[in-house]
C-alpha positions as MATLAB code, in Angstrom:
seq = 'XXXXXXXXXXXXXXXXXXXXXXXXXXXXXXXXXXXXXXXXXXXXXXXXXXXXXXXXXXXXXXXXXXXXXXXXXXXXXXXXXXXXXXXXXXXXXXXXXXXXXXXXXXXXXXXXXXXXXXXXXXXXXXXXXXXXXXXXXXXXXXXXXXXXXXXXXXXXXXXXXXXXXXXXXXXXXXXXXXXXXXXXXX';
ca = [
       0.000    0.000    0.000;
       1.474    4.019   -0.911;
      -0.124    6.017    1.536;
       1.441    8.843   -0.911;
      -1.052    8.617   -3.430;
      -4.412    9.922   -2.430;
      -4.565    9.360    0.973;
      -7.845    8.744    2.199;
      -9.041    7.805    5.829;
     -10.658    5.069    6.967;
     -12.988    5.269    9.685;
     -11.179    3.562   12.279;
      -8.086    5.722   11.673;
      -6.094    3.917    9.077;
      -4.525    5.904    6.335;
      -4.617    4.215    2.660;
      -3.724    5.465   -0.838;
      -7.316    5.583   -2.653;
      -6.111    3.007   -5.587;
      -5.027    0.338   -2.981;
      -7.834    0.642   -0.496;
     -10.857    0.871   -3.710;
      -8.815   -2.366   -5.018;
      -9.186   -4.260   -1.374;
     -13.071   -3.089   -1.148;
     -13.469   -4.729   -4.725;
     -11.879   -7.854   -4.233;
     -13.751   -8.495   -0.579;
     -17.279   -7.762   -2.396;
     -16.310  -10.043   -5.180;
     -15.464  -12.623   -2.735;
     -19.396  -11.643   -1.283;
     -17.738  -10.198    2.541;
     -18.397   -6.971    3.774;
     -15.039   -5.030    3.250;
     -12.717   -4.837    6.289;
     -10.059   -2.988    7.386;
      -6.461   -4.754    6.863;
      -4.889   -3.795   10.076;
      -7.585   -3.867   12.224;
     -10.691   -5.594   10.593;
     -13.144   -2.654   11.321;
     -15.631   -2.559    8.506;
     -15.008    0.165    6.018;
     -17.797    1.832    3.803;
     -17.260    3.649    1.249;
     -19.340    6.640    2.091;
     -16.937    6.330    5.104;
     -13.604    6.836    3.092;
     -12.131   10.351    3.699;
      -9.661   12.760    1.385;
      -7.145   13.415    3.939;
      -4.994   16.635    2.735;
      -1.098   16.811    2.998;
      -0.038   19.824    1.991;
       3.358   18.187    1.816;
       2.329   14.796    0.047;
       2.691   16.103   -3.643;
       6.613   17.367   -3.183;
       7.342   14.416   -1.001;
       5.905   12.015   -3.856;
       8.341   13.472   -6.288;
      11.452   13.740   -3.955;
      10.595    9.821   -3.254;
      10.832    9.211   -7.229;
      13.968   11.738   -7.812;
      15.346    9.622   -5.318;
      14.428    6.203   -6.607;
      15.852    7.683  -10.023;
      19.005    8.734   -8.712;
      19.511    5.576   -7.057;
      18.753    3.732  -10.209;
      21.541    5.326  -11.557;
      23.979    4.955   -8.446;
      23.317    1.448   -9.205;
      24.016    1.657  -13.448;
      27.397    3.420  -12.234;
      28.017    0.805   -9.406;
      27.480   -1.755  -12.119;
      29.991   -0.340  -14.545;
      32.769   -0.137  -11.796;
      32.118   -3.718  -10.740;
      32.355   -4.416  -14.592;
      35.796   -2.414  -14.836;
      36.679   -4.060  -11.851;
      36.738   -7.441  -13.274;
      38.648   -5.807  -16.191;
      41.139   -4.738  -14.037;
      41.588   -8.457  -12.617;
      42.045  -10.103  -16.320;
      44.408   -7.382  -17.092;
      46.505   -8.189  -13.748;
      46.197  -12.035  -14.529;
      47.726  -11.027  -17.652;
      50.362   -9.130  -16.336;
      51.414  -11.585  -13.860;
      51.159  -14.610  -16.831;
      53.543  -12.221  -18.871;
      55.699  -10.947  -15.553;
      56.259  -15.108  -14.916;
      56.787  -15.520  -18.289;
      59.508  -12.617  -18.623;
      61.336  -14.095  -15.451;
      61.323  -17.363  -16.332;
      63.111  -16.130  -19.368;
      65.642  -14.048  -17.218;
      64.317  -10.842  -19.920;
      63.572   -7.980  -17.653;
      62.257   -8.852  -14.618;
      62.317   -5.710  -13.019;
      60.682   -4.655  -15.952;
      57.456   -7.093  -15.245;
      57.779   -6.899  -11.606;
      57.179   -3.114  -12.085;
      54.789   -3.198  -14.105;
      52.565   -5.979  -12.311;
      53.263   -3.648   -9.000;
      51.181   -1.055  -11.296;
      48.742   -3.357  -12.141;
      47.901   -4.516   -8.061;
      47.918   -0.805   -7.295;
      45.038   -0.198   -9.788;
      43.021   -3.057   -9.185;
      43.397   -2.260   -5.103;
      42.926    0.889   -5.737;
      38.998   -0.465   -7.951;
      38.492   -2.557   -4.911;
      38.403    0.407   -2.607;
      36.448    2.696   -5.264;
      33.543   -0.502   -5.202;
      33.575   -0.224   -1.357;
      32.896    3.076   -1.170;
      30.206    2.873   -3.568;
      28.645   -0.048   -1.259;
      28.541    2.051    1.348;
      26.939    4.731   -0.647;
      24.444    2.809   -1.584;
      23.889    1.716    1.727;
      23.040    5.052    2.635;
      21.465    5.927   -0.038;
      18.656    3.000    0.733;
      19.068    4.134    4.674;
      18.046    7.838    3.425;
      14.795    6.564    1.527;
      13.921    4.070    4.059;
      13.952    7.161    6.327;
      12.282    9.485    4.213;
       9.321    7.049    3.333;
       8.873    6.406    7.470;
       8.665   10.318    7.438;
       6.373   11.157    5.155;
       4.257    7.966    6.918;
       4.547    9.706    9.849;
       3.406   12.792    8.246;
       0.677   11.662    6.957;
      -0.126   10.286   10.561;
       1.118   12.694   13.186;
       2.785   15.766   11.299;
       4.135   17.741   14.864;
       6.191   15.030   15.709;
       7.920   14.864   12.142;
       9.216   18.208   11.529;
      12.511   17.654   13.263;
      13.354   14.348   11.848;
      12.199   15.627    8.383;
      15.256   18.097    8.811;
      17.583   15.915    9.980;
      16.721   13.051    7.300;
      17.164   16.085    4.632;
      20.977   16.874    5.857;
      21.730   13.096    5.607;
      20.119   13.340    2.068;
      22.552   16.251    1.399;
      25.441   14.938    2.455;
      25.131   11.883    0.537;
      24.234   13.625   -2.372;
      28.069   15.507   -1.778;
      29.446   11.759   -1.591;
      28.417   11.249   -4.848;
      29.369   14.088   -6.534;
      33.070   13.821   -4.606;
      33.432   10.106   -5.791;
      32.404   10.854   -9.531;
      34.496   13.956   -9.034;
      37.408   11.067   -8.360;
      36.882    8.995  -10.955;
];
């Protein structure tokens, strides 16, 4: 259930998007039961149903999908570093193939030794780039958990919210500055 779209009222309290709630009243009378509350089981009329207004719930319904976007494409970027990542472990395998090769020989081995030293570097250096973009992510999915328990909470007891709606809007920020500082780095 989106509590986001259309909120409506039932009359025991509960708070359900319109779509959802005329969707659970259809399939009960199809079934031939009265229509019942989900959480509670208190029978819910139609003529019961009430427009609950959120001044908030229109802006908070597109953050929510700007969000989902840009974590959509957090994810197509994560995705292409894992991808270079296992580019990055070929090309090492190679090097160290050629660097046994080449010392095996006795042609240049500090040569290959160098040059697979450059090779670990980069790929360690991938590994730690993929971390950090786990952890973004993490927060990323912490920050929309967050603001989706807000804007419930809005829609439910708005005095309370205000505060953590602040506070859930600087962690928003400064992940948003993460992101921009890591693509800055690569």
């Amino acid at each position: 259930m989106d509590p986001l779209t259309e909120p409506h009222s039932a009359p025991c309290g509960h708070i359900f998007c319109l779509r959802c709630i005329n969707e659970w009243y259809g399939s009960t009378q199809r079934q031939g039961r009265s229509c019942t509350c989900p959480f509670c089981s208190a029978i819910i009329t139609k003529d019961k149903l009430r427009k609950v207004f959120i001044p908030q719930t229109d802006s908070l319904v597109h953050e929510l999908h700007a969000l989902r976007k840009e974590v959509k494409e957090v994810d197509a970027y994560n995705a292409f570093l894992l991808a270079e990542l296992e580019r990055c472990e070929e090309l090492r395998s190679a090097a160290e193939e050629k660097a046994d090769l080449a010392t095996k020989k006795g042609a240049y081995p500090t040569a290959a030794t160098a040059f697979l030293g450059i090779l670990t570097n980069i790929v360690t250096l991938a590994g730690v780039l993929t971390a950090l973009f786990d952890d973004v992510m993490r927060l990323v999915v912490a920050v929309l958990c967050l603001i989706a328990k807000l804007v419930w909470r809005l829609s439910t007891r708005p005095g309370e919210c205000f505060r953590q709606l602040g506070h859930g809007l600087w962690v928003a920020i400064r992940v948003t500055a993460t992101l921009v500082l890591l693509s800055l780095i690569s």
